[in-house]
C-alpha positions, -999 to 999 in steps of 0.1 A, spaced: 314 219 77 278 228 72 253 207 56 226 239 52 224 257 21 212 292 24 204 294 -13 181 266 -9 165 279 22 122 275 23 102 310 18 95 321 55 61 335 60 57 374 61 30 398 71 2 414 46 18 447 41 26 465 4 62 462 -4 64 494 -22 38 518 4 41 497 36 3 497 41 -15 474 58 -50 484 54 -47 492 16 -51 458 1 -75 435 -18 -75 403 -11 -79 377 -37 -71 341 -27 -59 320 6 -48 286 -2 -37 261 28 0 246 24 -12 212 34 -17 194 70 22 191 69 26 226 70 -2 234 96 -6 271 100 7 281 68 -9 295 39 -3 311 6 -24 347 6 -26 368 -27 -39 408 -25 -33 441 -46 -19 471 -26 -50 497 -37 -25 527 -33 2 515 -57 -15 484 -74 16 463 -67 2 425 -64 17 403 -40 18 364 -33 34 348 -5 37 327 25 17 337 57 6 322 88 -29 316 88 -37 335 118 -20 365 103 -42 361 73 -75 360 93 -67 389 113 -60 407 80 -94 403 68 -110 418 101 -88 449 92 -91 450 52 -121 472 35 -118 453 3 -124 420 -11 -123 408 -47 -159 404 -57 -151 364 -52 -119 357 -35 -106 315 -35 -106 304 -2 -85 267 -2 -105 250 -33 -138 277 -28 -146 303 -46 -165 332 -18 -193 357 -29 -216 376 -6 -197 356 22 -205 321 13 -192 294 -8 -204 292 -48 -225 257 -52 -216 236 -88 -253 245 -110 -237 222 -132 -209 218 -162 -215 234 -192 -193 238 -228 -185 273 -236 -176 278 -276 -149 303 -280 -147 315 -318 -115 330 -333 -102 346 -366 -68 329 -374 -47 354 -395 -25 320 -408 -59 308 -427 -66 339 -444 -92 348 -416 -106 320 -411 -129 319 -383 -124 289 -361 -138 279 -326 -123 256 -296 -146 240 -268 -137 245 -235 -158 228 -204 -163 249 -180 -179 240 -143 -204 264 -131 -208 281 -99 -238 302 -83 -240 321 -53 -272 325 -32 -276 359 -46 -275 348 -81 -240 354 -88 -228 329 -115 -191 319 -123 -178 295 -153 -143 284 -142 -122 258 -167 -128 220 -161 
C-alpha cells in the first residue's frame, strides 16, 4: 500500500514559455520571488505572454529564470525581484513613508463624499522614478 498521494503532490517547477503560443521570447516579466533557503533553487516567476496576453505564475528553477531574462526583450517598467522593487536596473531606495488620502462618493449616504488614509512607503530610483506601495 502506498503512503503518496498524487492529489496532494508539490507544483514541480516548469520552464518560461506561454501556455497558449508556446513562446519563449514573447514575455514580460513582472516579479521573481525566492521559495526560501529550504527550497534552494526554486523560485516563483510571474510574466505576460505579449502575443496572447495570457499571464502566468509558477514555480521555476532559478537558473531557468535568469537565463530567461538574458533572452526576454521586455521587462515591466519595475519588476519585484525577492522583496525589491527594480527600475533602470537597480533597486528603488525607501525616500520615506508618506499618507495618501483617497476620497470616495458612497451611493448608501446619498453621495456622500468620504475619504480613507492609507500609508504608503515610498520608493525612488536613481533616475527619479518614484513608487508609493501600501504599508
Amino acid at each position: 500500500m502506498s503512503t503518496s498521494n498524487p492529489r496532494h503532490s508539490p507544483p514541480q517547477p516548469r520552464q518560461l514559455r506561454c501556455e497558449t503560443c508556446g513562446t519563449e521570447h514573447q514575455l514580460t516579466i513582472h516579479a521573481v520571488r525566492a521559495m526560501g533557503a529550504a527550497n534552494g533553487d526554486l523560485v516563483t516567476v510571474s510574466y505576460t505572454c505579449n502575443d496572447c496576453g495570457l499571464f502566468s505564475e509558477h514555480l521555476a528553477y532559478a537558473g531557468d529564470v535568469a537565463a530567461a531574462l538574458h533572452q526576454v526583450r521586455w521587462m515591466a517598467k519595475v519588476i519585484m525581484f525577492g522583496d525589491d522593487y527594480i527600475h533602470c536596473g537597480f533597486p528603488l531606495e525607501e525616500a520615506g513613508l508618506e499618507i495618501e488620502r483617497l476620497c470616495y462618493r458612497s451611493s448608501n449616504n446619498g453621495g456622500s463624499l468620504n475619504m480613507v488614509c492609507l500609508p504608503t512607503r515610498v520608493l525612488r530610483c536613481r533616475c527619479g522614478f518614484q513608487l508609493e506601495i501600501p504599508e
